[in-house]
N, C-alpha and C positions, 0 to 999 in steps of 0.2 A: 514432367510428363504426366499426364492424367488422360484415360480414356473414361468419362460419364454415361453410363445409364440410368435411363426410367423407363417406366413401362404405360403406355397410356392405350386402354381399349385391347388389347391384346397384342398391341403391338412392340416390340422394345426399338428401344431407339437409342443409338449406339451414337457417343459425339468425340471425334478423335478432337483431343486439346492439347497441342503438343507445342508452343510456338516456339518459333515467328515462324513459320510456312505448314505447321502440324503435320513433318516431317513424318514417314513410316521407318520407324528404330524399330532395335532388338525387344527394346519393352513395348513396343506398340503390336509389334506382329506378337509377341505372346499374350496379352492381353486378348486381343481379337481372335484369336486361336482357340483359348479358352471360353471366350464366352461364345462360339459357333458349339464346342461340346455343351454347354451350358439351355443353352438358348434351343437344343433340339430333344434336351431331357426334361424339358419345363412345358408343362400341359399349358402353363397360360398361355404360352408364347406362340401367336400365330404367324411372324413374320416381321423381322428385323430392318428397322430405316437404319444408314449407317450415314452421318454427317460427318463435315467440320464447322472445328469451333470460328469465330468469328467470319472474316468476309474472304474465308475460303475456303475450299473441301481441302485438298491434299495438295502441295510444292512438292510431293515426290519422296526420294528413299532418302534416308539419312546418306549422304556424301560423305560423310568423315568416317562411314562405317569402310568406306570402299580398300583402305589402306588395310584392316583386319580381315583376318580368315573371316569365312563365311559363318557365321553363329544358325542354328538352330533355334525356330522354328525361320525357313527360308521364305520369302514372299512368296516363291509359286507353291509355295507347300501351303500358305495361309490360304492365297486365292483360290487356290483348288477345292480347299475345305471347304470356305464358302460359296462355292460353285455348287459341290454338291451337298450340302448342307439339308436337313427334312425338311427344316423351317426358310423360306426364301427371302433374301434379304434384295434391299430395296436400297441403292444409294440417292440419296438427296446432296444436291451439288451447286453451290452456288460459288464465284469464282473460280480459280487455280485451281486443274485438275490435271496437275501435268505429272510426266515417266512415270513412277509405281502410283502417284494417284489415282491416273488414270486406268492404268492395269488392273486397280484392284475394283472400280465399280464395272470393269468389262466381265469379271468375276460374279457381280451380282446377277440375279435373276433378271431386273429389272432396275432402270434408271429414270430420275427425274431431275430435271434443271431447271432456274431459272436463265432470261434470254441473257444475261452480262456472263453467264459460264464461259469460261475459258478451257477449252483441251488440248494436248498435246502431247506426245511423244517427244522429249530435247534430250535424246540419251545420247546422239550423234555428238550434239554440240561437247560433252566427254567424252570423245574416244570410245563409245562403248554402243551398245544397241541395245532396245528393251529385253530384259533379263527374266521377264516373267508371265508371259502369255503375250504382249502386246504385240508383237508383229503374229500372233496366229488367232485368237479373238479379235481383232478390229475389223480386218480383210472378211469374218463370215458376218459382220453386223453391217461396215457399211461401204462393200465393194473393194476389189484389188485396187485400181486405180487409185481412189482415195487416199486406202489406208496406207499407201506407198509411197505420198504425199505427207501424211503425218508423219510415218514411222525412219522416214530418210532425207524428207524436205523441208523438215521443219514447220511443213503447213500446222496454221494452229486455226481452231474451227471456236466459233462461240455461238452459246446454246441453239440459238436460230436454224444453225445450218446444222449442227448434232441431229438438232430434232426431224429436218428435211432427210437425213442422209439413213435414220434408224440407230443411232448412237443411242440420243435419249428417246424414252416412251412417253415422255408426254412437259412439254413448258409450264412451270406453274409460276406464281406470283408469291414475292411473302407474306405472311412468314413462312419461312419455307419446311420446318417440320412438320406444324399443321398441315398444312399444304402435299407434304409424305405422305403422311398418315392419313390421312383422307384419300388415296390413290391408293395406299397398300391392302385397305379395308375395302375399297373396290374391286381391285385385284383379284383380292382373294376370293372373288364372288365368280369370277370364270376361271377356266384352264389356264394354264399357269406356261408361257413361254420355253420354249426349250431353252436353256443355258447357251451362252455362246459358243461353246468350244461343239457343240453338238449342230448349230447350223449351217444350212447346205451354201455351198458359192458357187457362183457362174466362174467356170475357168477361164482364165485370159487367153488368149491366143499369144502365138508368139512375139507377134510386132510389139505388143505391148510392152511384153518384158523387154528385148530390143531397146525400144522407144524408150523406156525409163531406164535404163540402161546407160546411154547414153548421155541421155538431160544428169544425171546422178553424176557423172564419172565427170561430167564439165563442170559442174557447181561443184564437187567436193575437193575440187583443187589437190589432189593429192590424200585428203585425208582418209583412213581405212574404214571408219566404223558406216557413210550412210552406203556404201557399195554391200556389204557388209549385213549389211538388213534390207537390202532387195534381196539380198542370196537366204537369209533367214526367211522370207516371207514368202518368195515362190519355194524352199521346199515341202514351205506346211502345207501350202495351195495342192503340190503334185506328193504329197507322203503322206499328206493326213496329221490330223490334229497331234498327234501324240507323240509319231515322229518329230512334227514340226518344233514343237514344244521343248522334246528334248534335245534338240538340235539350235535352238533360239539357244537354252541357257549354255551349251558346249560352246557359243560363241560370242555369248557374253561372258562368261568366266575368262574366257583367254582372251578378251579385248580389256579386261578389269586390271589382269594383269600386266599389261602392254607398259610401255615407258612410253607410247602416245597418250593413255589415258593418263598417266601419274601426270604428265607436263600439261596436260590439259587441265584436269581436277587443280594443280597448283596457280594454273593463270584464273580459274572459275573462283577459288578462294581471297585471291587478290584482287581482284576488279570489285569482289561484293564490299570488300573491307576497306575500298579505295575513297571511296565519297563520303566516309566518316570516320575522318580522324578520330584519336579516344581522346585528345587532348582541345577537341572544337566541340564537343558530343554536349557542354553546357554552355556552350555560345551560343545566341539567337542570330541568321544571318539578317541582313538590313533588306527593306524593301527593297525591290527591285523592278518600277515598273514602266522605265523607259531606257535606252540607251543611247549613244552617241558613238561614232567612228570617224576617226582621224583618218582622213587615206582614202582616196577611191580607184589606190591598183589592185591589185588580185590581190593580196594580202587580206586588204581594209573590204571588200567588194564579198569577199569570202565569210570574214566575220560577221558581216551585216547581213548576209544569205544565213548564217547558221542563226543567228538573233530574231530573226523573220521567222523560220521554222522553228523557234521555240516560242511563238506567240509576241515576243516581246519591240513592240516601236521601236522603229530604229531612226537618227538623224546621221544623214554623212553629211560630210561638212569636207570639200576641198579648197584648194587654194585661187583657185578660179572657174570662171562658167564652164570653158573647154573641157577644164578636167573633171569637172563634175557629171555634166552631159557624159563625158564618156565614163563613168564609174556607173552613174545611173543605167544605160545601157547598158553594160558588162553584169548587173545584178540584177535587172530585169531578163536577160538571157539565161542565169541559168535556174529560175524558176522557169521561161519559156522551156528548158530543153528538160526539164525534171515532167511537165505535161508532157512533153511528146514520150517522154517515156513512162507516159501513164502515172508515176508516182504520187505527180499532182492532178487534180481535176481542173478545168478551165478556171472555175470561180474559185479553188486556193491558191492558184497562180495567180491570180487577178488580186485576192487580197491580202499576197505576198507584201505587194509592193504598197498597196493602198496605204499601208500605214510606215511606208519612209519619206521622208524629210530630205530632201538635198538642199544643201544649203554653201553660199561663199561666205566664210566668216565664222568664227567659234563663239561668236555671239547667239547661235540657233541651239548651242547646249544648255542654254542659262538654264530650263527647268530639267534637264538631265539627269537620272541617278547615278549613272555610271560611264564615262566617257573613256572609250578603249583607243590610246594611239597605235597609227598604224603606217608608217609614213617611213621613210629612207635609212637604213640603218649608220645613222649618222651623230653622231653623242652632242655634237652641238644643234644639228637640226631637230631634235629630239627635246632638248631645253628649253629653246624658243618655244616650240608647241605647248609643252606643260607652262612655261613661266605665263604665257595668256589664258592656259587653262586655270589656273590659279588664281587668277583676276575672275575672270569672267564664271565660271561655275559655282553651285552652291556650295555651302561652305561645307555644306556633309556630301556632297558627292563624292563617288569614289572615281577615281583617278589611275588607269592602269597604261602601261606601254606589253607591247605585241615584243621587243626587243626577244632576237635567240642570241647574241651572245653577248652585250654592253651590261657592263655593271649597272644596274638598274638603281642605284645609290647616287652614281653620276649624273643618269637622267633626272632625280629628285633634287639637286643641289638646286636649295632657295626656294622650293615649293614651300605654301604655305601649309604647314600641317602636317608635315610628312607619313602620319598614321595612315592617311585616309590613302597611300598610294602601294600600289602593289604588280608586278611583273604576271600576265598572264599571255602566255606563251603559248600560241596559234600554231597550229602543222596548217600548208600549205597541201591540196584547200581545203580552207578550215571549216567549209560546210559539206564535209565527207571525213576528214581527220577523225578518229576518236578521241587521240591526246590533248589533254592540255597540263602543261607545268605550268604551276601557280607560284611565281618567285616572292613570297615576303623580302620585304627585307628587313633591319632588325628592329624600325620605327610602326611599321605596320602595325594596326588594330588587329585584337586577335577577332573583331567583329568583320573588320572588313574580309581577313581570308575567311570567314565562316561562308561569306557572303561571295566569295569567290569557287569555294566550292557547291555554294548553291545555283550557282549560276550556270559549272557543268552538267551538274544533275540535271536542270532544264533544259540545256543542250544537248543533254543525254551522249556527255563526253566524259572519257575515264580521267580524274585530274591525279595529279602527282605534283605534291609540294617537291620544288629541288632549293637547297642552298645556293647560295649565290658565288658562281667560279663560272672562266672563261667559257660561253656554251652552255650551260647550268650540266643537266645530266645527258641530254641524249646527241645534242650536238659536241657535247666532249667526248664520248665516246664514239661518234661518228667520225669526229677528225682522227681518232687513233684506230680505227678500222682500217680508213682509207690509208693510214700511212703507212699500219702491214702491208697491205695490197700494193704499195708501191715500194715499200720492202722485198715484197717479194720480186715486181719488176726487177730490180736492182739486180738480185739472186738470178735473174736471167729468164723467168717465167712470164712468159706471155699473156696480155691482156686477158686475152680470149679464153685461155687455159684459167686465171682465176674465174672470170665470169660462168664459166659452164660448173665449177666446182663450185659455185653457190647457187646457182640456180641447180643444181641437183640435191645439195641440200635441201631445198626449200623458198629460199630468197624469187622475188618475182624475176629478179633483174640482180645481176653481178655490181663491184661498187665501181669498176668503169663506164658501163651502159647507164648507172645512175649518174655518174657523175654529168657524162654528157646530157641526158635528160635535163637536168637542173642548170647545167652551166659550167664550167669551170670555171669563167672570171668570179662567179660568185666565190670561192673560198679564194680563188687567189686576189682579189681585192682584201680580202680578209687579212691575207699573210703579209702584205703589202703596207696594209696600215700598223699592223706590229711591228713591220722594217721600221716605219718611220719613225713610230715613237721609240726607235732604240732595240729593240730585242735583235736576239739573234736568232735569226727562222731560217734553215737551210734553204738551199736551192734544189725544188724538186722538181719532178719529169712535168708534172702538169703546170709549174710555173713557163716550163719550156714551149709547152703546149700554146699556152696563151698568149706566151710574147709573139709567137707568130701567126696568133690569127685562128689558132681553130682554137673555140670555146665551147664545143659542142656540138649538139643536135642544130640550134639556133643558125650556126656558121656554117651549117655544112661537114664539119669535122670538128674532134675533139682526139680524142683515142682510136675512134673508129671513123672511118668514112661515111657517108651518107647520099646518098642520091639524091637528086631534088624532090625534095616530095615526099621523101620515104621516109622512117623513123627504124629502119630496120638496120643494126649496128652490120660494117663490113668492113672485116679486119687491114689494117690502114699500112701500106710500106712508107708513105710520106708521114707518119705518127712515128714511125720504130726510127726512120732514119732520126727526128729531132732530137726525139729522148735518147737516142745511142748514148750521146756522152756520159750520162747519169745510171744506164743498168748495164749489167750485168752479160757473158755469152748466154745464146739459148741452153737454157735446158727444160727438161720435164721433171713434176711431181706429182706424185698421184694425186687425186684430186680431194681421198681424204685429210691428207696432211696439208694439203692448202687451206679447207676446209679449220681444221683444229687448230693451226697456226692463229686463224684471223677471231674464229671464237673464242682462245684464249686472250685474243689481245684486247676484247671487248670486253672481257672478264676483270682480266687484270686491273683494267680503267675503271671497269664498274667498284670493284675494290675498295682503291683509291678512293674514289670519289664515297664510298661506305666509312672507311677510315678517317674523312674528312668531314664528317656529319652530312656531305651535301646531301644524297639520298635517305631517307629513314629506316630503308630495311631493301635487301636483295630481292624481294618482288618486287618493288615498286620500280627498280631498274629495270625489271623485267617487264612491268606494265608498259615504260618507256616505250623500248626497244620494238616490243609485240605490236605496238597501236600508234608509233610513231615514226617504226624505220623499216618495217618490212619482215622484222625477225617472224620466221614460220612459228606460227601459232603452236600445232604439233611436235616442237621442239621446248616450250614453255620457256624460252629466253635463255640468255646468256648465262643468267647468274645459277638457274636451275640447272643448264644441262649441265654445267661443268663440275658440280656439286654431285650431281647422279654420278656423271665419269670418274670420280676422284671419290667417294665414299665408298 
């Protein structure tokens, strides 16, 4: 860490250089601290610009501090100082200006930006709210409504709209110190702005708060901290700055120490670490500047929608005209329904598709870089596809199967080159998913997985290397979920009774309401091809299910009933009479021992599969679970809570 000064014209000029995000630490807020004493004992000193080093102001408070007591000197102890400082500091701001970054130029007298700044408040996204002026200086600079929007909705504003809104006082060009410094020497030629924390706001009326009230409490799904920071910002609004202030940081200290925030901070540490292996960090990944799709069902139709929105050509390629027309339609609808819901505009919907390629024949991949199968989960329909991909594609193309549970070794028998082929493993649908498992296997180029995780980071998809075992990591632990859950059946506990005990957890949907969602025949074809090749796989309740016909939502019945039309689960007597023979009499359990029953059993698996190299470390399980099966975010995954509970 290094905080630089120089002094030029009477001005100092203060450059936080802290990297990679020129974090605000224990050593930065004392540095800054002292030089506010410094800089208002110093006759040269007319007025302090405060920067960041390179192509950002401030990413915010040091996060690893958040786990330690509170050290002295405190950020609102610094901001306040230089709030009221003799000498009036000036922030120059270009990029990233987010949580204490941006708290501490609301602290300055005055700011300036160029138009690519970035601001925000993302204290929510940790379980926490801003800890040190920012829900009570934002709301007197640029309106309740707004700042209610940053400080709980994650609105993030760039320079343009700061400067329209009174954030910043004035957009400049760079270089951007000069550019300060020639505004603060201006400045200082009129009266000089009241400080934030001392200007007047129009009061909201009730609807308002109401109204954001509302909109907050449907977006935060449960989570405590953005409810949390409407309650911090209308009471500075109706107490006044200084109650307000000391009421923000009483509910950030005890949102700090929440086990929402530790399970949050722990998935924020893990996602950042996730897209750079230490063991790929001197690998270069391989061009990447067309693709190819096997497949044009939802699967293939999904990967090719997420390829589209990371800029990059897509060719699909089906098996016939029919099924191509319909794959082409099915991928052109959901760019159509992404405009209608504004996401895209006419003309990025339009040049969604401009640059796909349908094609009959795998001869439309010859100049291809990277061609993804995505086609019937079937080990020999699966060989056929690669043994022509191998013929026809370039020789350095890379070469991947979508496969969630085939030994992706099997799929490679007699491919030429086996380096260049690699498992990258799609959640359904895969242009909304954040997961992807990246399966090497053990011929794999360590170029090609570099190339596989550059390819999420484009996607802007959280990847996770798994080993290679039945399911890799998160559909093995998904069959051992659902088999508590029908463990617990057995035990005599009713569908509906696990289902409300996870969705009171957190879970969107119970692992019956899923199941019917997705299908039942899908894992019982699963169990079905293990019978064949020999294993021994019990007979369970939703084998029962499927032999007679309900499969689900699709069928009309599954576990629950369904009405025509409805997707609304409705507990089934023609469900309990099938599976009688397999469970248990009724009884009841409370619903947090249902609860801990199934998250140890996700544990447990996750273990195993830690024990067995498949996973690399108990976050990455946890990255799994969070971004690929529903696990409540707020709970920071299977492997973290049970670790909290049990330490």
């Amino acid at each position: 860490m290094s905080v630089h000064v120089e002094q030029r014209s009477g001005i100092a000029i203060v450059t936080i250089d802290n990297p990679p995000v020129n974090a605000i630490n224990l050593a930065v807020r004392t540095k800054l601290l002292a030089l506010a004493d410094e800089f208002d004992a110093d006759s040269r000193v007319r007025a302090v610009v405060l920067t960041g080093a390179g192509k950002l102001f401030v990413g915010g408070a040091d996060i690893t501090e958040f786990d330690r007591p509170v050290e002295p000197p405190s950020l609102p102890d610094l901001i306040g100082r230089i709030e009221s400082a003799a000498k009036p500091w000036i922030a120059a701001i270009r990029g990233a200006a987010f949580g204490g970054g941006l708290e501490v130029p609301l602290g300055c007298r005055m700011r300036v930006a160029t138009e690519d700044a970035k601001f925000a408040l993302p204290e929510v996204n940790l379980g926490i709210i801003p800890g040190a002026g920012g829900t009570q200086r934002l709301p007197r600079l640029i309106g309740i409504e707004t700042a209610l929007r940053v400080a709980a909705e994650n609105l993030q504003l760039d320079g343009v709209r700061a400067a329209e809104l009174g954030l910043v006082d004035r957009l400049v060009r760079e270089p951007l110190v000069d550019a300060a410094v020639d505004f603060a020497l201006e400045a200082l030629e009129s009266p000089l702005p009241e400080p934030a924390s001392r200007r007047p706001m129009v009061a909201a009326d009730p609807a308002t708060w109401e109204e954001a009230g509302q909109r907050i409490r449907r977006s935060a799904r449960g989570a405590s901290a953005p409810l949390l920071a409407l309650d911090a910002l209308r009471f500075g609004v109706e107490n006044g700055f200084d109650a307000g202030l000391a009421n923000e940081r009483s509910i950030f200290l005890k949102l700090r120490a929440s086990e929402e925030a530790a399970a949050l901070r722990h998935l924020f540490f893990a996602e950042r670490a996730a897209p750079r292996p230490a063991d790929l960090r001197g690998t270069a990944p391989l061009p990447l500047a067309s693709a190819g799709v096997v497949g044009g069902g939802t699967m293939g139709v999904g990967i090719a929608a997420a390829l589209r929105n990371a800029g990059i050509p897509v060719v699909l390629v089906e098996r016939d005209q029919q099924s191509l027309e319909r794959g082409l339609a099915a991928l052109k609808a959901i760019f159509e329904a992404a405009r209608k819901e504004a996401s895209l505009t006419d003309e990025e919907a339009e040049a969604r598709m401009q640059d796909v390629t349908g094609a009959v024949g795998y001869e439309a991949f010859a100049r291809c870089d990277l061609v993804i199968e995505a086609v019937f989960e079937d080990v020999a329909i699966k060989r056929e596809v690669f043994a022509s991909l191998g013929r026809i594609c370039r020789a350095d193309a890379i070469l991947a199967t979508n496969t969630s549970y085939i030994d992706p070794r099997q799929i490679a028998e007699g491919l030429p080159d086996p380096g260049r082929f690699i498992g990258l493993h799609f959640f359904s649908p895969a242009q909304v998913m954040k997961l992807l498992e990246i399966v090497p296997t053990p011929e794999t180029r360590p170029d090609v997985v570099a190339t596989s995780f550059e390819l999420a980071r484009r996607l802007g998809k959280v990847p996770v290397r798994s080993g290679i075992c039945d399911g890799f990591i998160g559909n093995r632990i998904l069959r051992r979920y659902r088999a508590e859950a029908e463990a617990l059946l057995r035990d005599g506990v009713a569908p509906a009774a696990v289902d409300a005990a996870m969705r009171g957890f957190g879970y969107a949907m119970g692992p019956f309401e899923m199941q019917d969602m997705a299908g039942l025949d899908i894992s019982f074809m699963h169990r079905e091809a293990a019978r064949a090749r020999g294993e021994q796989i019990a007979e369970t309740p939703g084998d029962l299910l499927v032999r007679a016909g309900r499969k689900g939502q699709k069928s009309g019945g599954g576990w629950y009933d369904y009405a025509p039309g409805e997707r609304s689960p409705v507990p089934s007597q023609e469900a309990a009479r099938i599976i009688a023979p397999l469970v248990g009499a009724p009884i009841e359990i409370a619903a947090d021992r249902i609860v801990s029953r199934l998250i140890a059993a996700m544990a447990s698996e996750g273990q195993a599969i830690l024990d067995e190299g498949i996973a690399a470390s108990p976050a990455d399980i946890d990255l799994v679970e969070v971004h690929g099966y529903g696990f409540p975010r707020k709970r920071g995954g299977p492997m973290f809570l049970t670790k909290r509970q049990t330490s």
